[in-house]
KESERO-259697 format. One line per 8 residues: number of its first residue (from 1); for each residue y, z, x of C-alpha. Coordinates in steps of 0.1 Angstrom, whole numbers, plus 5000, padded with zeros to 4 digits. Layout:
<sites>
NUM) Y,Z,X; ...
</sites>
This chain:
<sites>
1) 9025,5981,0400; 9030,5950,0385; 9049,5937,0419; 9015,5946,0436; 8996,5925,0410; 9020,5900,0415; 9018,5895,0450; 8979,5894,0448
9) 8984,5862,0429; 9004,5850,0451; 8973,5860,0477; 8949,5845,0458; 8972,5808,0464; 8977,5815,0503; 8935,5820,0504; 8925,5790,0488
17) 8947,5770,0515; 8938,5789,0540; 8902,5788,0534; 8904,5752,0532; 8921,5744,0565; 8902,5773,0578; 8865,5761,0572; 8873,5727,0581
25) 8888,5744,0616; 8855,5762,0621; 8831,5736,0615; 8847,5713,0643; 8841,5741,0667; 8807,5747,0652; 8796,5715,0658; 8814,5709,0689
33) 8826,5735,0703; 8861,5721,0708; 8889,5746,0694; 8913,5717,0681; 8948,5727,0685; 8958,5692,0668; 8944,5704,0638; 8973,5716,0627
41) 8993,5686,0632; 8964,5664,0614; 8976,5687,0584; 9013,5670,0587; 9001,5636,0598; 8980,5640,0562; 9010,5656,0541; 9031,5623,0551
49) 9003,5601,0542; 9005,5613,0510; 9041,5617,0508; 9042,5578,0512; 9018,5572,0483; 9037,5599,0464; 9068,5582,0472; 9051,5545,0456
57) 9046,5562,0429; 9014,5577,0428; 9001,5609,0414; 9003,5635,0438; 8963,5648,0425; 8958,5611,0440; 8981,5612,0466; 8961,5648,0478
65) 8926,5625,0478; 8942,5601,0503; 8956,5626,0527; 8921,5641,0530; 8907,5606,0538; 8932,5603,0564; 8924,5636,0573; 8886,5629,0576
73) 8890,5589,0597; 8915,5607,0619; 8894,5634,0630; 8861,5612,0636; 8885,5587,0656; 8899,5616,0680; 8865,5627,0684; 8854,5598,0696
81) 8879,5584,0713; 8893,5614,0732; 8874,5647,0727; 8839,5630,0731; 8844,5611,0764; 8864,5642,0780; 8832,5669,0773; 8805,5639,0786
89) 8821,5640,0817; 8819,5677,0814; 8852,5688,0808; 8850,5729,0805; 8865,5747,0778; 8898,5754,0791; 8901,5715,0798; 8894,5704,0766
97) 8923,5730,0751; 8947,5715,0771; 8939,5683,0757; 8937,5690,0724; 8970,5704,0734; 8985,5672,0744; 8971,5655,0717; 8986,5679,0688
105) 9019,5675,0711; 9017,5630,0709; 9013,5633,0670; 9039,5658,0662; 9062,5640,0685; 9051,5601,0667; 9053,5621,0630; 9089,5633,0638
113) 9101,5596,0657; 9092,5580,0631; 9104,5605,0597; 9126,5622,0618; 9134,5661,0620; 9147,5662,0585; 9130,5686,0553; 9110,5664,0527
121) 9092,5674,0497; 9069,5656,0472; 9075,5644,0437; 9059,5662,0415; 9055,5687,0384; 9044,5725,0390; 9036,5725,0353; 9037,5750,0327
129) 9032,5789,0342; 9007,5810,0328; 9004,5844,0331; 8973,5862,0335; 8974,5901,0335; 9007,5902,0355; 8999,5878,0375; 9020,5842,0372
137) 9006,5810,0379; 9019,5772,0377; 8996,5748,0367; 9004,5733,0400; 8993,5766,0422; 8958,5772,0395; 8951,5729,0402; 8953,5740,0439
145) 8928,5772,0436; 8904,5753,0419; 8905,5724,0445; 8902,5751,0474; 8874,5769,0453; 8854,5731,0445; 8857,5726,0481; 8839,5759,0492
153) 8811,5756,0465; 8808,5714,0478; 8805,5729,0513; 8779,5755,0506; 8756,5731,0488; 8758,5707,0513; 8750,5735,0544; 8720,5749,0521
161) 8707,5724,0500; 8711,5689,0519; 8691,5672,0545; 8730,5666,0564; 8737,5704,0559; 8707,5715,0577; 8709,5682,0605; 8743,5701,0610
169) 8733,5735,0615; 8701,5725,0636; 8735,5707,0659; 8756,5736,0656; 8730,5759,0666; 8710,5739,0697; 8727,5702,0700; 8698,5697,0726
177) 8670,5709,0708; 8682,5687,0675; 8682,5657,0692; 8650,5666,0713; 8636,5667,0675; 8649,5630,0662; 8681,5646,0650; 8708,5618,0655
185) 8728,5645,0667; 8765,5619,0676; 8759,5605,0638; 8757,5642,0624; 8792,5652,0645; 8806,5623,0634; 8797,5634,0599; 8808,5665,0603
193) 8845,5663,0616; 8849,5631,0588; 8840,5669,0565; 8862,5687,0579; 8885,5666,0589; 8890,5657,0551; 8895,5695,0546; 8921,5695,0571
201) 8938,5663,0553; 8937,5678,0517; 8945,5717,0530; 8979,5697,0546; 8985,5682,0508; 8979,5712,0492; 9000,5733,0517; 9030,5709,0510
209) 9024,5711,0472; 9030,5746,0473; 9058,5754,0498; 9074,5726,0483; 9090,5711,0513; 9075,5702,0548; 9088,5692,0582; 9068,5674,0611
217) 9058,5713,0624; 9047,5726,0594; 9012,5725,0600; 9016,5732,0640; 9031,5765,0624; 9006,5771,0596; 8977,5765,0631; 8985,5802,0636
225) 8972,5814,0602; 8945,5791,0598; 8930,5803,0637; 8938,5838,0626; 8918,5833,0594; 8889,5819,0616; 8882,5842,0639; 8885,5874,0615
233) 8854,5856,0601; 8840,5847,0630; 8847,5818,0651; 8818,5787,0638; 8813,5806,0609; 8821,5785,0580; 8813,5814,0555; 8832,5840,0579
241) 8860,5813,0575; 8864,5822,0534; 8860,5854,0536; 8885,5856,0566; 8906,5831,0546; 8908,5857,0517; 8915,5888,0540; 8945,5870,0553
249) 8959,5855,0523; 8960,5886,0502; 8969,5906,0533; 9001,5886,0541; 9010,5884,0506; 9007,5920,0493; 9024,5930,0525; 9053,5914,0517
257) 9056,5940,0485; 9061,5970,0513; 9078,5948,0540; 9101,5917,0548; 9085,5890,0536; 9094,5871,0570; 9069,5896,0587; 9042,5879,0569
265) 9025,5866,0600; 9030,5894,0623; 9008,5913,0592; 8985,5885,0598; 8982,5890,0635; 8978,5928,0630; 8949,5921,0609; 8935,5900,0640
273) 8941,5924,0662; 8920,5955,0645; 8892,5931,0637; 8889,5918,0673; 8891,5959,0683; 8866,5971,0659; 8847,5936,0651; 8851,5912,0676
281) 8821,5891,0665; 8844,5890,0628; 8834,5902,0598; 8804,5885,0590; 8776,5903,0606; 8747,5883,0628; 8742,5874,0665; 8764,5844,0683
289) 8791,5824,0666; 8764,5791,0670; 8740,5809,0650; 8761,5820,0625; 8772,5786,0617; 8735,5777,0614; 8727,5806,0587
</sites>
Protein backbone atom coordinates (compact mmCIF):
# COMPACT_ATOMS: atom_id res chain seq x y z
CA UNK A 1 0.00 0.00 0.00
CA UNK A 2 2.47 2.45 0.69
CA UNK A 3 4.15 1.80 -2.97
CA UNK A 4 0.61 2.80 -4.29
CA UNK A 5 0.64 5.96 -2.19
CA UNK A 6 3.96 6.47 -3.34
CA UNK A 7 3.45 6.41 -6.87
CA UNK A 8 0.37 8.86 -6.58
CA UNK A 9 2.91 11.34 -5.47
CA UNK A 10 4.81 10.85 -7.98
CA UNK A 11 1.30 11.40 -10.07
CA UNK A 12 0.51 14.29 -8.52
CA UNK A 13 4.32 15.77 -10.05
CA UNK A 14 3.71 14.27 -13.69
CA UNK A 15 -0.03 16.32 -13.51
CA UNK A 16 1.18 19.54 -12.67
CA UNK A 17 3.59 19.42 -15.77
CA UNK A 18 1.34 17.99 -17.76
CA UNK A 19 -1.32 20.31 -17.04
CA UNK A 20 0.80 23.05 -17.68
CA UNK A 21 2.11 22.12 -21.15
CA UNK A 22 -1.34 20.74 -21.68
CA UNK A 23 -3.51 24.03 -21.16
CA UNK A 24 -1.09 26.07 -22.91
CA UNK A 25 -1.40 23.25 -25.95
CA UNK A 26 -5.23 23.64 -25.92
CA UNK A 27 -5.59 27.28 -25.82
CA UNK A 28 -3.46 27.65 -29.20
CA UNK A 29 -5.98 25.33 -30.83
CA UNK A 30 -8.79 27.11 -29.08
CA UNK A 31 -8.05 30.24 -30.33
CA UNK A 32 -6.74 29.11 -33.59
CA UNK A 33 -7.48 26.16 -34.41
CA UNK A 34 -3.97 25.16 -35.33
CA UNK A 35 -2.81 21.70 -33.52
CA UNK A 36 0.92 22.85 -33.00
CA UNK A 37 3.12 19.96 -33.31
CA UNK A 38 6.27 22.38 -32.55
CA UNK A 39 4.97 22.77 -29.29
CA UNK A 40 6.82 20.29 -28.05
CA UNK A 41 9.95 21.40 -29.38
CA UNK A 42 9.21 25.12 -28.00
CA UNK A 43 9.40 23.18 -24.62
CA UNK A 44 13.27 22.27 -25.50
CA UNK A 45 14.05 25.44 -27.29
CA UNK A 46 12.74 27.03 -23.66
CA UNK A 47 14.65 24.36 -21.28
CA UNK A 48 18.07 25.52 -23.16
CA UNK A 49 17.13 29.03 -22.72
CA UNK A 50 17.16 28.49 -19.32
CA UNK A 51 19.91 26.16 -19.19
CA UNK A 52 22.13 29.08 -20.46
CA UNK A 53 21.03 31.44 -17.70
CA UNK A 54 21.41 28.50 -15.32
CA UNK A 55 24.72 27.91 -16.61
CA UNK A 56 25.70 32.05 -15.90
CA UNK A 57 24.80 31.48 -12.81
CA UNK A 58 21.38 32.24 -12.26
CA UNK A 59 18.74 30.69 -10.02
CA UNK A 60 17.05 28.05 -11.78
CA UNK A 61 13.32 29.62 -10.02
CA UNK A 62 14.76 32.60 -12.41
CA UNK A 63 16.03 30.71 -14.99
CA UNK A 64 12.21 28.89 -15.20
CA UNK A 65 10.69 32.78 -15.55
CA UNK A 66 12.95 33.29 -18.63
CA UNK A 67 12.21 30.12 -20.44
CA UNK A 68 8.47 30.95 -20.23
CA UNK A 69 9.18 34.35 -21.75
CA UNK A 70 10.96 32.72 -24.50
CA UNK A 71 8.23 30.40 -24.53
CA UNK A 72 5.53 33.13 -24.86
CA UNK A 73 7.71 35.69 -27.83
CA UNK A 74 8.41 32.49 -29.62
CA UNK A 75 4.98 31.33 -29.99
CA UNK A 76 3.41 34.95 -30.93
CA UNK A 77 6.39 35.16 -33.59
CA UNK A 78 5.54 31.68 -35.23
CA UNK A 79 2.09 32.76 -35.27
CA UNK A 80 2.61 35.46 -37.05
CA UNK A 81 5.10 34.83 -39.14
CA UNK A 82 4.30 31.32 -40.34
CA UNK A 83 0.90 29.86 -39.02
CA UNK A 84 -1.01 33.16 -39.65
CA UNK A 85 -0.07 33.90 -43.30
CA UNK A 86 -0.52 29.94 -44.20
CA UNK A 87 -4.50 29.90 -42.73
CA UNK A 88 -5.23 33.62 -44.55
CA UNK A 89 -4.48 32.07 -47.63
CA UNK A 90 -6.78 29.30 -46.45
CA UNK A 91 -4.61 26.58 -45.72
CA UNK A 92 -7.01 23.47 -44.52
CA UNK A 93 -6.29 21.60 -41.54
CA UNK A 94 -4.28 18.93 -42.74
CA UNK A 95 -2.00 21.71 -44.39
CA UNK A 96 -1.34 23.51 -41.49
CA UNK A 97 -0.14 20.07 -39.55
CA UNK A 98 2.20 19.48 -42.00
CA UNK A 99 3.67 22.74 -41.33
CA UNK A 100 3.66 22.86 -37.94
CA UNK A 101 5.40 19.60 -38.75
CA UNK A 102 8.22 21.07 -40.48
CA UNK A 103 8.52 23.73 -38.26
CA UNK A 104 8.88 21.44 -34.96
CA UNK A 105 11.38 19.43 -37.40
CA UNK A 106 13.81 23.16 -38.25
CA UNK A 107 13.93 23.85 -34.42
CA UNK A 108 14.76 20.41 -33.11
CA UNK A 109 17.26 20.12 -35.92
CA UNK A 110 18.89 24.19 -35.07
CA UNK A 111 18.58 23.07 -31.01
CA UNK A 112 20.67 19.85 -31.62
CA UNK A 113 23.37 21.78 -34.38
CA UNK A 114 23.96 23.98 -32.22
CA UNK A 115 24.17 21.87 -28.40
CA UNK A 116 24.59 18.91 -30.12
CA UNK A 117 22.98 15.33 -29.45
CA UNK A 118 24.67 15.08 -26.02
CA UNK A 119 22.44 14.72 -22.28
CA UNK A 120 22.52 18.06 -20.25
CA UNK A 121 21.02 18.81 -17.01
CA UNK A 122 20.62 22.01 -14.88
CA UNK A 123 22.42 23.14 -11.83
CA UNK A 124 20.48 23.02 -9.13
CA UNK A 125 19.23 21.80 -5.58
CA UNK A 126 16.19 19.34 -5.19
CA UNK A 127 16.21 20.46 -1.54
CA UNK A 128 15.28 18.80 1.60
CA UNK A 129 12.44 15.79 1.06
CA UNK A 130 9.47 15.86 2.97
CA UNK A 131 7.27 13.24 3.58
CA UNK A 132 3.65 13.56 3.75
CA UNK A 133 1.54 10.41 4.63
CA UNK A 134 3.83 8.06 2.56
CA UNK A 135 4.19 10.11 0.06
CA UNK A 136 7.91 11.75 -0.59
CA UNK A 137 8.48 14.99 -1.94
CA UNK A 138 11.71 17.27 -2.69
CA UNK A 139 11.36 20.76 -2.19
CA UNK A 140 12.28 20.95 -5.77
CA UNK A 141 9.19 18.57 -7.05
CA UNK A 142 6.50 20.57 -4.17
CA UNK A 143 8.13 24.27 -5.87
CA UNK A 144 7.13 22.67 -9.18
CA UNK A 145 3.32 21.68 -8.05
CA UNK A 146 2.74 24.82 -6.69
CA UNK A 147 3.99 26.65 -9.91
CA UNK A 148 1.75 24.26 -12.11
CA UNK A 149 -1.18 24.76 -9.48
CA UNK A 150 -0.53 29.12 -9.50
CA UNK A 151 -0.64 28.72 -13.16
CA UNK A 152 -4.08 27.01 -13.33
CA UNK A 153 -5.78 29.32 -10.69
CA UNK A 154 -3.85 32.58 -12.98
CA UNK A 155 -5.53 31.07 -15.93
CA UNK A 156 -9.01 30.64 -14.54
CA UNK A 157 -9.15 34.14 -13.31
CA UNK A 158 -8.11 35.52 -16.31
CA UNK A 159 -10.84 33.21 -18.60
CA UNK A 160 -13.64 34.26 -15.94
CA UNK A 161 -12.92 37.40 -14.41
CA UNK A 162 -11.04 39.59 -17.12
CA UNK A 163 -12.09 41.63 -19.87
CA UNK A 164 -8.96 39.55 -22.04
CA UNK A 165 -10.43 36.25 -20.74
CA UNK A 166 -13.77 36.76 -22.10
CA UNK A 167 -12.27 38.81 -25.59
CA UNK A 168 -10.69 35.22 -25.80
CA UNK A 169 -13.50 33.04 -25.35
CA UNK A 170 -15.83 35.35 -27.56
CA UNK A 171 -12.51 34.47 -30.31
CA UNK A 172 -12.38 30.98 -29.47
CA UNK A 173 -15.98 30.45 -29.82
CA UNK A 174 -16.95 32.69 -33.18
CA UNK A 175 -13.58 34.60 -34.41
CA UNK A 176 -16.10 36.33 -36.96
CA UNK A 177 -18.71 37.25 -34.76
CA UNK A 178 -15.98 38.86 -32.14
CA UNK A 179 -14.56 40.93 -34.51
CA UNK A 180 -17.98 41.82 -36.16
CA UNK A 181 -18.54 43.13 -32.38
CA UNK A 182 -15.18 45.58 -32.07
CA UNK A 183 -13.30 42.61 -30.66
CA UNK A 184 -9.61 43.16 -32.01
CA UNK A 185 -9.70 39.62 -32.60
CA UNK A 186 -5.38 39.34 -34.22
CA UNK A 187 -4.45 41.41 -30.78
CA UNK A 188 -6.44 38.89 -28.55
CA UNK A 189 -4.52 35.69 -30.56
CA UNK A 190 -1.64 37.34 -30.26
CA UNK A 191 -2.33 37.62 -26.58
CA UNK A 192 -3.24 34.41 -26.25
CA UNK A 193 -0.39 32.17 -27.75
CA UNK A 194 2.19 34.93 -25.74
CA UNK A 195 -0.21 32.87 -22.60
CA UNK A 196 0.27 29.84 -23.65
CA UNK A 197 3.15 30.06 -25.15
CA UNK A 198 4.71 31.07 -21.68
CA UNK A 199 3.08 27.86 -20.40
CA UNK A 200 4.79 25.95 -22.88
CA UNK A 201 8.24 27.82 -21.96
CA UNK A 202 7.95 27.23 -18.19
CA UNK A 203 6.17 23.43 -18.49
CA UNK A 204 9.70 22.79 -20.64
CA UNK A 205 11.77 24.27 -17.37
CA UNK A 206 9.86 22.50 -15.13
CA UNK A 207 9.89 19.21 -17.08
CA UNK A 208 13.83 19.42 -17.18
CA UNK A 209 13.87 20.24 -13.37
CA UNK A 210 12.41 17.08 -12.64
CA UNK A 211 13.78 14.47 -15.07
CA UNK A 212 16.92 16.00 -14.36
CA UNK A 213 18.45 15.71 -17.66
CA UNK A 214 17.24 16.70 -21.18
CA UNK A 215 18.22 16.14 -24.76
CA UNK A 216 17.12 18.26 -27.98
CA UNK A 217 13.90 15.55 -28.25
CA UNK A 218 12.78 15.76 -24.93
CA UNK A 219 9.90 17.70 -25.40
CA UNK A 220 9.11 16.30 -29.18
CA UNK A 221 8.77 13.07 -26.93
CA UNK A 222 6.92 14.47 -23.96
CA UNK A 223 4.30 16.15 -27.29
CA UNK A 224 2.77 12.64 -26.94
CA UNK A 225 1.62 13.02 -23.36
CA UNK A 226 0.84 16.43 -23.38
CA UNK A 227 -1.78 15.75 -26.77
CA UNK A 228 -2.87 12.71 -24.96
CA UNK A 229 -3.70 14.82 -21.88
CA UNK A 230 -5.61 17.28 -24.16
CA UNK A 231 -7.87 15.45 -25.90
CA UNK A 232 -9.02 13.18 -22.83
CA UNK A 233 -10.27 16.60 -21.71
CA UNK A 234 -11.36 17.66 -24.72
CA UNK A 235 -9.58 19.24 -27.49
CA UNK A 236 -9.93 23.53 -26.82
CA UNK A 237 -10.88 22.78 -23.51
CA UNK A 238 -8.60 24.53 -21.21
CA UNK A 239 -10.41 23.10 -18.11
CA UNK A 240 -10.77 19.51 -19.81
CA UNK A 241 -6.90 20.10 -20.25
CA UNK A 242 -6.36 19.85 -16.10
CA UNK A 243 -8.48 17.48 -15.52
CA UNK A 244 -7.10 15.40 -18.51
CA UNK A 245 -3.67 16.48 -17.22
CA UNK A 246 -4.47 14.69 -13.81
CA UNK A 247 -6.11 11.51 -15.34
CA UNK A 248 -2.83 11.00 -17.15
CA UNK A 249 -0.39 11.84 -14.60
CA UNK A 250 -1.64 9.65 -11.89
CA UNK A 251 -2.57 7.02 -14.45
CA UNK A 252 1.04 6.63 -15.83
CA UNK A 253 2.42 6.86 -12.47
CA UNK A 254 0.44 4.37 -10.37
CA UNK A 255 0.65 2.01 -13.38
CA UNK A 256 4.04 1.71 -13.05
CA UNK A 257 3.39 0.00 -9.35
CA UNK A 258 1.58 -3.07 -11.39
CA UNK A 259 3.75 -2.78 -14.64
CA UNK A 260 7.20 -1.82 -16.17
CA UNK A 261 7.67 1.48 -15.64
CA UNK A 262 8.84 1.89 -19.44
CA UNK A 263 5.10 1.07 -20.37
CA UNK A 264 4.24 4.25 -18.91
CA UNK A 265 3.04 5.83 -22.16
CA UNK A 266 1.40 2.90 -23.72
CA UNK A 267 -0.85 3.27 -20.17
CA UNK A 268 -1.25 6.72 -21.31
CA UNK A 269 -2.43 5.87 -24.81
CA UNK A 270 -4.78 3.10 -23.41
CA UNK A 271 -6.35 5.69 -21.37
CA UNK A 272 -6.86 7.75 -24.81
CA UNK A 273 -8.14 5.07 -26.45
CA UNK A 274 -11.22 4.20 -23.91
CA UNK A 275 -12.04 7.88 -23.60
CA UNK A 276 -12.10 8.46 -27.36
CA UNK A 277 -14.45 4.90 -27.36
CA UNK A 278 -16.77 5.86 -24.69
CA UNK A 279 -16.21 9.89 -24.61
CA UNK A 280 -14.98 11.13 -27.65
CA UNK A 281 -16.02 14.67 -26.97
CA UNK A 282 -13.47 14.04 -23.50
CA UNK A 283 -14.41 14.17 -20.22
CA UNK A 284 -15.74 17.47 -19.76
CA UNK A 285 -19.30 17.39 -20.72
CA UNK A 286 -20.88 20.32 -23.27
CA UNK A 287 -21.42 20.68 -27.02
CA UNK A 288 -18.22 21.47 -29.55
CA UNK A 289 -14.68 21.77 -28.56
CA UNK A 290 -15.03 25.88 -29.58
CA UNK A 291 -17.69 26.20 -27.10
CA UNK A 292 -16.16 24.56 -24.45
CA UNK A 293 -13.23 26.71 -24.52
CA UNK A 294 -15.65 29.64 -24.28
CA UNK A 295 -17.49 28.22 -21.00
Amino acid sequence: MSIFIASIGFGLVTASIVALAAVGFTMQFAVTKIINLAYGDVMTASAFIAYICNGAGVNIWLCLAVGALFGGVASVALNRLIYRPFARHGANLLTLIIVTLAVALIIQNVVQAIWGPNFFSYTMSVGRSVNLGDMTFTLSQLGIIAVSVAAMFGIHLLLAYTRLGKAMRATAANAALARSCGIRTERIIDLAWMISGALCGASGVILVMNTTSFTSTTGANFLLIIAAAAIVGGVGRPYGAMIGAVVIGLGTEVSAVFVSPSYKDVVAFVILVLVLLFRPQGVIPGASSAQGAAA
